[in-house]
C-alpha positions in Angstrom: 28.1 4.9 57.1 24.3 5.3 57.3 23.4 8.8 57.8 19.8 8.5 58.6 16.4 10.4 60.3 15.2 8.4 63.7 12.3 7.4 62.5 14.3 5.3 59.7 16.6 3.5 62.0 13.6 2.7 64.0 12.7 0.4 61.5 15.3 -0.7 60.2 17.1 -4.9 60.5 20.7 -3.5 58.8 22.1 -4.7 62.6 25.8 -4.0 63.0 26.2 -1.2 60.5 27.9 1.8 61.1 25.4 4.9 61.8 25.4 8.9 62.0 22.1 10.5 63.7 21.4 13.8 65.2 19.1 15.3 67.3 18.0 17.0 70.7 18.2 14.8 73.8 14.9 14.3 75.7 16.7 12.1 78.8 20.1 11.0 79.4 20.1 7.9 82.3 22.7 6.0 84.7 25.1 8.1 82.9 24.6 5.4 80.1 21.2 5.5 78.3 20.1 8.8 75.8 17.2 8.8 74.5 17.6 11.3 71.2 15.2 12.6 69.3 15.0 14.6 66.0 11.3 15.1 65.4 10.4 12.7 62.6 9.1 10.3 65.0 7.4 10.5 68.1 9.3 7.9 69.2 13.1 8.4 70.8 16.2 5.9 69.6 18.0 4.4 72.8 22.2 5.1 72.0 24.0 3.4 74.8 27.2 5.2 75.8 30.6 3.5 77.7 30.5 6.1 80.3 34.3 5.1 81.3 35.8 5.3 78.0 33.6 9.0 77.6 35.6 12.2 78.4 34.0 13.6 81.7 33.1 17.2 80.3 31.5 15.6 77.2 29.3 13.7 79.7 28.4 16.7 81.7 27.0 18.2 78.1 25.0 15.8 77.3 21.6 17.2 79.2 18.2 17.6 78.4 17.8 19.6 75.0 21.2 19.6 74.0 21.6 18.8 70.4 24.3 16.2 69.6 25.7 14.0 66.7 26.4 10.4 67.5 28.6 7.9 65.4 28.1 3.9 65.9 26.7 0.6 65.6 22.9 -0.3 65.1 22.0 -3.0 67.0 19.4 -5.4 68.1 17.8 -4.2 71.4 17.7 -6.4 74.5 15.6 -3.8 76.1 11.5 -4.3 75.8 10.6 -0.5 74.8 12.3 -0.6 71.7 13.6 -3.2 68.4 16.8 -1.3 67.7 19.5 1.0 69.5 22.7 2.1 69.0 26.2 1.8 70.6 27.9 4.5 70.8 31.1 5.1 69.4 31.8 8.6 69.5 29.5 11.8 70.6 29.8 15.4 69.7 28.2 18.4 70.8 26.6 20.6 68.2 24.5 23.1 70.8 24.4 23.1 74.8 21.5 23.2 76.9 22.0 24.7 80.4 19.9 22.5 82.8 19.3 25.2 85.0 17.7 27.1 82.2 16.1 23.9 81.2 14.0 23.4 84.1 12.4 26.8 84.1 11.3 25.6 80.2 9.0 23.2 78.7 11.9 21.0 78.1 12.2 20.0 81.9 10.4 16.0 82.5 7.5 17.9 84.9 4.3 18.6 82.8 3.0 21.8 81.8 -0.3 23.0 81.2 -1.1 23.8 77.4 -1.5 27.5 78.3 2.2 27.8 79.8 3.4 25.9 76.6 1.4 28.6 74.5 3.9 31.0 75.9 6.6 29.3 74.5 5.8 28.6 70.8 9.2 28.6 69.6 10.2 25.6 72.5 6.7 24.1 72.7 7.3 21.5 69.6 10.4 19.8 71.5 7.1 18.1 73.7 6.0 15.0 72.7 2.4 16.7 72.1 2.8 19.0 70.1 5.4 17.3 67.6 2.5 14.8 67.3 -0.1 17.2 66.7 2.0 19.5 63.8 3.3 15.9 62.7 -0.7 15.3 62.2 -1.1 18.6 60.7 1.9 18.4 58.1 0.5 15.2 56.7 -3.2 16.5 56.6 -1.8 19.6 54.4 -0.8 17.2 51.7 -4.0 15.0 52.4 -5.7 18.3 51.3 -3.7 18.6 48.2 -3.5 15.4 47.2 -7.1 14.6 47.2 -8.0 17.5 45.2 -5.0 16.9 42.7 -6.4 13.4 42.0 -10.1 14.8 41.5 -8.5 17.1 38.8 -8.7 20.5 40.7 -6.7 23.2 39.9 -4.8 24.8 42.9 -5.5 28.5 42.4 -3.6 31.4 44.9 -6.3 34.3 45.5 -4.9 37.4 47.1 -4.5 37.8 50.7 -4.4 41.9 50.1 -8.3 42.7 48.7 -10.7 45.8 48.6 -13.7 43.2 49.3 -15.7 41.9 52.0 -16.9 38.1 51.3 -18.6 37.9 54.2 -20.1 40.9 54.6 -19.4 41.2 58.1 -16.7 44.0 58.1 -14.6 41.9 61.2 -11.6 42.8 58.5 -7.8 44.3 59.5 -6.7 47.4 57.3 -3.8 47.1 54.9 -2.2 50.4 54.9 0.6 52.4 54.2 -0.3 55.6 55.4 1.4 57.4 58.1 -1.0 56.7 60.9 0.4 59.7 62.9 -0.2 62.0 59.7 -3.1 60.7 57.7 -4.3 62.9 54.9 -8.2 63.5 55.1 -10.5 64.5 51.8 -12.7 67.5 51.7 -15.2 65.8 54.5 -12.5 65.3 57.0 -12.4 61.3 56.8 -9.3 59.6 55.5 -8.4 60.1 51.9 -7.3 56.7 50.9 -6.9 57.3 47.5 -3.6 58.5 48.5 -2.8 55.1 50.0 -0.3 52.8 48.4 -3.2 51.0 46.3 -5.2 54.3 46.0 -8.3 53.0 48.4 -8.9 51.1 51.1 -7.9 47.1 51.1 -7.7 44.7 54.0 -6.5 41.4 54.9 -8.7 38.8 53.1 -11.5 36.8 55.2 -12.2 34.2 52.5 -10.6 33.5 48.8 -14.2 32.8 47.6 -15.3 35.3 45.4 -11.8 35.2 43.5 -11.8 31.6 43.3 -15.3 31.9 41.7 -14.6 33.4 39.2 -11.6 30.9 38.3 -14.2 28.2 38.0 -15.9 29.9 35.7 -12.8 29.5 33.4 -11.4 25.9 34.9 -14.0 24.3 36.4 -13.1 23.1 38.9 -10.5 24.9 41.5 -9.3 24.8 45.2 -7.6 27.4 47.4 -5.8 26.5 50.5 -4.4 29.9 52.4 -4.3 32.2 55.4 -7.3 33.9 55.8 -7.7 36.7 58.5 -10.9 37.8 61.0 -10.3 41.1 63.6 -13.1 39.2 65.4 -12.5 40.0 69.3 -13.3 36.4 69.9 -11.2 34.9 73.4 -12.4 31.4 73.0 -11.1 27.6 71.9 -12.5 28.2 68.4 -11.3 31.5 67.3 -8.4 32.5 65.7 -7.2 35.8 63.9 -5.2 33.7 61.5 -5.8 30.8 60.6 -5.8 28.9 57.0 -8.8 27.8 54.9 -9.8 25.3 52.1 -12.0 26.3 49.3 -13.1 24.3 46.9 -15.2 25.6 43.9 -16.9 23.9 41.2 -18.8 25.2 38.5 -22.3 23.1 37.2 -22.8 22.0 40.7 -25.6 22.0 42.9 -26.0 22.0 46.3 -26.3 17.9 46.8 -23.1 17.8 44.5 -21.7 20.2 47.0 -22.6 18.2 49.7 -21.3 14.6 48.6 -17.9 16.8 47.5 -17.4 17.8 51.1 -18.3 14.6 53.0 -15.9 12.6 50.4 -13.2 15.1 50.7 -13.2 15.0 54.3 -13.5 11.0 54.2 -10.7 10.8 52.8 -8.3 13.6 54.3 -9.0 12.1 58.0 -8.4 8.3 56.7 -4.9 9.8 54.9 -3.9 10.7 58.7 -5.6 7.2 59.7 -2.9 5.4 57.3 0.0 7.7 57.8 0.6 8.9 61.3 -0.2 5.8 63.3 2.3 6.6 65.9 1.9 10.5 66.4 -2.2 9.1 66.8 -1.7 6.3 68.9 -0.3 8.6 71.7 -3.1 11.3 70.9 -5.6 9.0 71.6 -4.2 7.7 75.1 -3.7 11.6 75.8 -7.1 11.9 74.4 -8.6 9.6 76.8 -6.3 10.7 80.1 -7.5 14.5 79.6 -11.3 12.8 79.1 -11.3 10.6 82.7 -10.9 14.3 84.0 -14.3 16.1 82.9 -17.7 15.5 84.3 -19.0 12.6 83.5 -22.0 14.3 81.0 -19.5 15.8 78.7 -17.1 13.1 78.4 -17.1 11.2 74.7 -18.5 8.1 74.1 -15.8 7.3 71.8 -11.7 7.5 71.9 -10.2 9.6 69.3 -9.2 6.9 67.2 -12.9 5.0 67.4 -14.3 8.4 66.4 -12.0 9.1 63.5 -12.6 5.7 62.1 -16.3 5.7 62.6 -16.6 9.0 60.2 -14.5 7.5 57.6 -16.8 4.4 58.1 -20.4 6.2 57.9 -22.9 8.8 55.9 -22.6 12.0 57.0 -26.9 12.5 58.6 -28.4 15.1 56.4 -31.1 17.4 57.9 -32.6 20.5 57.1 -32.8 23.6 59.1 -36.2 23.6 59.8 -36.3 19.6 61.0 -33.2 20.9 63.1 -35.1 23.5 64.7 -37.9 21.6 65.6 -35.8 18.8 67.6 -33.9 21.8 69.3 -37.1 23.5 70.3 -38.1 20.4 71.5 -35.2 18.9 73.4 -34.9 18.6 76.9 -31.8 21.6 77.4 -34.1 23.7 75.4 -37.8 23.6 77.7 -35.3 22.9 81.1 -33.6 26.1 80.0 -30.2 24.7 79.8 -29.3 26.3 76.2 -27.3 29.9 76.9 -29.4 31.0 73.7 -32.6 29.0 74.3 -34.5 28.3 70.7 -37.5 30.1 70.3 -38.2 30.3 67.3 -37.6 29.2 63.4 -34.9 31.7 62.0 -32.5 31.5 65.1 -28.9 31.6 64.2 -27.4 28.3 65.9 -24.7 28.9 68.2 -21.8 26.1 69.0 -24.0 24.4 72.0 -27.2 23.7 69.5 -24.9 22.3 67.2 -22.8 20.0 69.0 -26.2 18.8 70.7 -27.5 17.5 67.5 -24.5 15.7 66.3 -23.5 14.6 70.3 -26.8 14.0 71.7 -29.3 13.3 69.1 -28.3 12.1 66.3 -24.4 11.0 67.2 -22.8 11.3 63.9 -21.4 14.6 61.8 -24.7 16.3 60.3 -25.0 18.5 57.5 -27.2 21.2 58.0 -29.1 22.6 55.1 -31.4 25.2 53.5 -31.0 28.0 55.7 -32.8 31.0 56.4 -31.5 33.7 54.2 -31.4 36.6 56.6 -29.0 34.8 58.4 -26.7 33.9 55.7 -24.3 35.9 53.4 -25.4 37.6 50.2 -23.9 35.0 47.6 -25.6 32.4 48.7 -28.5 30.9 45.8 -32.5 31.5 46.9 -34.6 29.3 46.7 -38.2 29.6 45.4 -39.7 30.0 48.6 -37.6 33.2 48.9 -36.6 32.8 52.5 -34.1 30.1 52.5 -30.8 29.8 50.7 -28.9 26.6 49.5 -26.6 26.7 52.4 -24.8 24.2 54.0 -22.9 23.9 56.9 -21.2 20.1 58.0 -21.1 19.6 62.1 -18.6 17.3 63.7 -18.4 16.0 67.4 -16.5 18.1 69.8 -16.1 20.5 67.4 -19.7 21.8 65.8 -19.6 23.9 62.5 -16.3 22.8 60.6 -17.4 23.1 57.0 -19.9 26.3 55.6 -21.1 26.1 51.6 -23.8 26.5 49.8 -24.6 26.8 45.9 -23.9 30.6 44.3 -26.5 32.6 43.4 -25.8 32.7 39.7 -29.1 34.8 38.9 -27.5 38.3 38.1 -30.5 39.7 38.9 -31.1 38.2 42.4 -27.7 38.8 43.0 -28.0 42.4 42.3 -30.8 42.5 44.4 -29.6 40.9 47.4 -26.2 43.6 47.8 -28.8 46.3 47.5 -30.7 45.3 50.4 -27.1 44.5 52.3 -25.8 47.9 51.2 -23.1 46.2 49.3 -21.5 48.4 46.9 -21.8 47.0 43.2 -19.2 49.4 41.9 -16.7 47.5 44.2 -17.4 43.9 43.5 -18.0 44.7 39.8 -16.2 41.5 38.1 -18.0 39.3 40.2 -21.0 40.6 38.7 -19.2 40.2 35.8 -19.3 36.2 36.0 -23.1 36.3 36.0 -23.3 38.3 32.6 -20.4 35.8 30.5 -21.9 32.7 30.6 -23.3 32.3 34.1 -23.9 28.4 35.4 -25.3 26.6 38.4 -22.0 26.5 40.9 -20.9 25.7 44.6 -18.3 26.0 46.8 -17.4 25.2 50.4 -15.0 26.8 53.3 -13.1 24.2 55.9 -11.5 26.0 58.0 -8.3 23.7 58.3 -7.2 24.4 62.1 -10.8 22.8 62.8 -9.9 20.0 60.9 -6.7 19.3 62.9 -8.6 20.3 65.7 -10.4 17.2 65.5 -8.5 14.5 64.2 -5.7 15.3 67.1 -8.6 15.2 69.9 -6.6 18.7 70.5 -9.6 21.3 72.3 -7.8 24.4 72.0 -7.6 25.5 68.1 -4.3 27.5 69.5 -3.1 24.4 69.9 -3.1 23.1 66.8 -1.4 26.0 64.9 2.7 26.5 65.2 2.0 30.8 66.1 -1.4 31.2 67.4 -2.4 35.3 66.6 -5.2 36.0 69.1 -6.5 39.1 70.4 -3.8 41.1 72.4 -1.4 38.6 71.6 1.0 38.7 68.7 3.9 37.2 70.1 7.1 35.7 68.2 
């Protein structure tokens, strides 16, 4: 007997062998047809019962979620929707589903709204969208690995729990193991954390950059992929409070190097999904295009999902600096009719979502990297260049999407680093063995941050980012 996943039989000619397969039932017909499903396909096996020589109360338990095991033969479907079913020899019931309960869940045939699904993340996956879309996001996990495995990268695990700020914008949560009802306080009444568990104060981590810096100074070349954590009070489609990010470093590398790393990497990652989830993207796309018949006509895209994801495997990536991007924003027609919610004034304006999407949508329709950016805008690390106002900085826009990548080359100048945390108030005591990296044999080196929810984001054609993570943590909601 074959004992064998769904997505297996589905293509398989072994007709008339015998054949075990499990799974939840998404639709039992006529008393006759089941349509089972176990998740590793999209796509449902038809096993055709003999209702008459079925016990009665076995047939009243086979409803809507129920997980069962069937025994019988594969064979040659007659029907049109699929190659292959089976006939069913015998059934057994391995965990009921009430179908009164079932229709007040996502597992009832009417639609729900993403929102009401969100509210059941631990039933949500059963739907056929969402076991595309973390289907999608499974295989684009070992894309991510795999293409920096076969670039000889080493895979390096920086800490979740740090005492540093890479970003510099304090939107961190506090580690702690103090009582919080009975916190000790120092001589000047503030909160001694030096009698904390780590003897100061650590957070969650907002980027493995800095520690994975200082790896490539000893390997070369190194990756990080892990959660990463921002108590940003952000409500919108783009912002999560966990969410997992990909960091590349690589030492004696400038900031084009940087640039061609990231536009390869991500060729590559999206054509992996192209190759090996055909099925899960085939019904994204048609779902893609139903939800896009329903906006306005401006904001609709000029390409299905599948089109888009092909034509960015297919093309370069526009490169444009800040300043030329400024001037076409300044100049656009949203910008003089007042259309932008943060109009463009002048050069050193920090771009906001709508700027970017309009020069990758609307002007130049392709992903752009951005480059050279004012430094005032950018974080401390981030290498100056001689016109000391700009920093090599890069950031990668996509369609639908706008920033998904942010890089740059290090500053590896101790002295301009040193500089730079001074006039951010950054405390050099703290970050100490970064410093270090600059004093042992300090080199040109760059990095880049995808954050990989973004990434799924767009190859799904999902527009909510909680939609593309199994447990979305947002603020004021921690559920399950």
């Amino acid at each position: 007997m074959i004992k064998a996943k769904i997505a297996e039989l589905l293509k398989s000619n072994q007709f008339l062998q015998e054949v075990e397969v499990k799974g939840w039932v998404r639709s039992f017909r006529s008393n006759r047809f089941i349509a089972l499903n176990d998740g590793s396909t999209i796509n449902n096996i038809q096993c055709v019962i003999d209702f008459e020589k079925t016990n009665e109360d076995i047939l009243k338990r086979i409803t809507v979620g129920a997980a069962i095991k069937i025994t019988g033969t594969l064979k040659e479907s007659l029907g049109s929707q699929q190659s292959v079913e089976v006939e069913v020899k015998n059934v057994e019931i391995l965990g009921d589903a009430n179908p009164e309960e079932v229709k007040l869940t996502i597992l009832s045939p009417k639609r729900h709204t993403l929102e009401k699904l969100r509210e059941q993340a631990h039933l949500r996956i059963r739907t056929n969208t969402f076991g595309a879309v973390m289907r999608v996001r499974s295989k684009l996990s070992f894309a991510v690995h795999s293409y920096f495995q076969q670039n000889n990268f080493h895979y390096v695990n920086t800490p979740i729990i740090t005492g540093s700020d890479a970003e510099g914008a304090g939107e961190m949560f506090r580690v702690t193991a103090l009582d919080i009802n009975n916190t000790p306080k120092n001589e000047a009444g503030e909160i001694d954390f030096k009698k904390d568990f780590f003897g100061k104060e650590t957070n969650l981590t907002v980027s493995g950059q800095l520690e994975a810096e200082t790896y490539a100074m000893g390997l070369g070349q190194v990756y990080t992929f892990g959660p990463t954590f921002r108590a940003e009070n952000s409500n919108t489609s783009r912002h999560l409070a966990e969410f997992w990010m990909i960091e590349p470093e690589v030492a004696f590398t400038d900031l084009d190097g940087n640039m061609d790393l990231a536009e390869d990497f991500i060729k590559y990652v999206v054509k992996y999904a192209l190759d090996n989830c055909k099925d899960d993207l085939d019904f994204l796309a048609e779902r893609f295009q139903n939800e896009d018949k329903t906006k306005p006509e401006a904001e609709r895209s000029e390409m299905g999902l599948l089109e888009k994801l092909q034509f960015v495997t297919q093309n370069n990536f526009k490169r444009v600096s800040y300043t030329e991007a400024i001037d076409i924003l300044k100049n656009s027609k949203p910008n003089k009719k007042k259309k932008f919610q943060y109009p463009i004034d002048a050069w050193g304006a920090d771009l906001q979502s709508e700027h970017e999407r309009f020069l990758v949508e609307k002007h130049f329709k392709c992903p752009v990297i951005l480059f050279d950016y004012p430094a005032n805008i950018k974080a401390f690390y981030m290498r100056l260049n001689e016109d000391g106002k700009t920093v090599r900085a890069m950031d990668i826009l996509f369609p639908g999407i706008g920033e998904i990548v942010g890089g740059s080359q290090r500053e590896e100048r101790l002295e301009v680093l040193q500089k730079k945390m001074r006039a951010l108030d950054i405390d050099e005591k703290e970050l100490w063995w970064y410093l270090d990296t600059r004093r042992f044999g300090t080199c040109v080196h760059s990095g880049f941050g995808l954050g990989f929810e973004r990434l799924v984001q767009f190859v799904t054609g999902m527009t909510n980012i909680r939609d593309v993570i199994p447990f979305p943590r947002t603020p004021q909601n921690a559920e399950f």
